[in-house]
N, C-alpha and C positions, 0 to 999 in steps of 0.2 A: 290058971287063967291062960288061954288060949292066946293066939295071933290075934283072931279076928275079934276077939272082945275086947283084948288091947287099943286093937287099931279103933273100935267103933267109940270107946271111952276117952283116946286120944281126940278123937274127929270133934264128938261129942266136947271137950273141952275146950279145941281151938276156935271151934264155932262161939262158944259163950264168951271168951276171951275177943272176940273178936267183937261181938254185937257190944257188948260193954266200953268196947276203945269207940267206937263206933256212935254210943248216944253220948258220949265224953265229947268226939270230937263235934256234935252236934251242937254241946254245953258251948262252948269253945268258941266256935263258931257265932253264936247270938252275942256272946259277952263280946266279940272283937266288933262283929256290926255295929253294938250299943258304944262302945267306946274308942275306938279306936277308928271308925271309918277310913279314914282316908288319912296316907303317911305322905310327907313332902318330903321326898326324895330328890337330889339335884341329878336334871336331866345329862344321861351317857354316865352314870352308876354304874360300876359294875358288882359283882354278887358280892365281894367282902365290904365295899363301901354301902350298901343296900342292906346289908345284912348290922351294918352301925346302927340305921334308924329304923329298925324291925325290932317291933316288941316280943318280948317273951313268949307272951301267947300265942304269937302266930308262927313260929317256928314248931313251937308244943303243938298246934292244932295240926301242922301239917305231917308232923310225925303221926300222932295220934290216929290222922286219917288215913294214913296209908298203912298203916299195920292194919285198921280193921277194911279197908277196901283193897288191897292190895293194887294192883296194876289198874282199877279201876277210879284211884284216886288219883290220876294224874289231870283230866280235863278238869275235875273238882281245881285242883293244887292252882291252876293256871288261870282258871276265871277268878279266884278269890287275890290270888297275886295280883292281878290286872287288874281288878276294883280298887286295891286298895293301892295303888302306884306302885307297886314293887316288881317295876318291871325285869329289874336283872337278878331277881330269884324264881322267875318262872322255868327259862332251862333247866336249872340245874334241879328246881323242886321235880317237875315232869322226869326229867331223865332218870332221877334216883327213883320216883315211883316206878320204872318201867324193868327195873333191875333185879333179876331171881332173888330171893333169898337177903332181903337187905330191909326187910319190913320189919324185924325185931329191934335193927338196931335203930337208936335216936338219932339218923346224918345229920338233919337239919339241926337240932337241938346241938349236938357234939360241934357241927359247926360255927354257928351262933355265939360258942362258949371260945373257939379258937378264935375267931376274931377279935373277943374280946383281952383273950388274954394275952396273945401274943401281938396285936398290933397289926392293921390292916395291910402297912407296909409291907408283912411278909407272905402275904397272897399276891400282891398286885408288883407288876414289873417297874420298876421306875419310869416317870412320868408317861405310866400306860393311862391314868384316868384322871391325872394332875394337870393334861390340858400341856405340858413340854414338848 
């Protein structure tokens, strides 16, 4: 097997890998619209307390979308945050979609999971969003 048959089976595979995350995140997508609409967030959130009242799935979806759209899922990432009140996971969804090489990994999902286990306190500065 040659370079370029490598390369074109490689192509050829990340392309299917990608259309697949792709109607996934589309799944994803109608089940959050159908259920979940709209999150009550208390206003001046920041992203670990925002990230308390975010459901599972819209973390997943926004992984999901940006591994199959790459740098192109970030305006996606940002009107769907701002539908659904989750305003102080817009930056940081946007900004990690805009970042080389960071589409495989799960941020969003990985982060979701740090929040929960270790305690929001140890994102957020003391009384930076407790209003002190």
């Amino acid at each position: 097997m040659g370079i370029e048959e490598f390369l074109q089976n490689f192509v050829l595979i990340l392309l299917s890998m990608m259309s697949v995350a792709f109607v996934i995140a589309l799944i994803l997508l109608v089940i959050i619209i159908i259920q979940v609409r709209r999150i009550n967030v208390p206003p001046g959130a920041g992203f670990a307390e925002t990230m308390l009242y975010t459901p599972l799935l819209v973390v997943l979806f926004l992984d999901v979308l940006d591994f199959a759209l790459d740098f192109l899922s970030a305006p996606i990432a940002w009107i769907v945050l701002d539908r659904l009140g989750l305003k102080g996971l817009r930056g940081i969804a946007t900004f990690e979609s805009l970042i080389p090489l960071t589409q495989p990994i799960p941020t969003m999902t990985l982060a979701w999971i740090a929040v929960r286990v270790l305690g929001k306190d140890r994102f957020i500065e003391k009384g930076y969003s407790d209003g002190r």
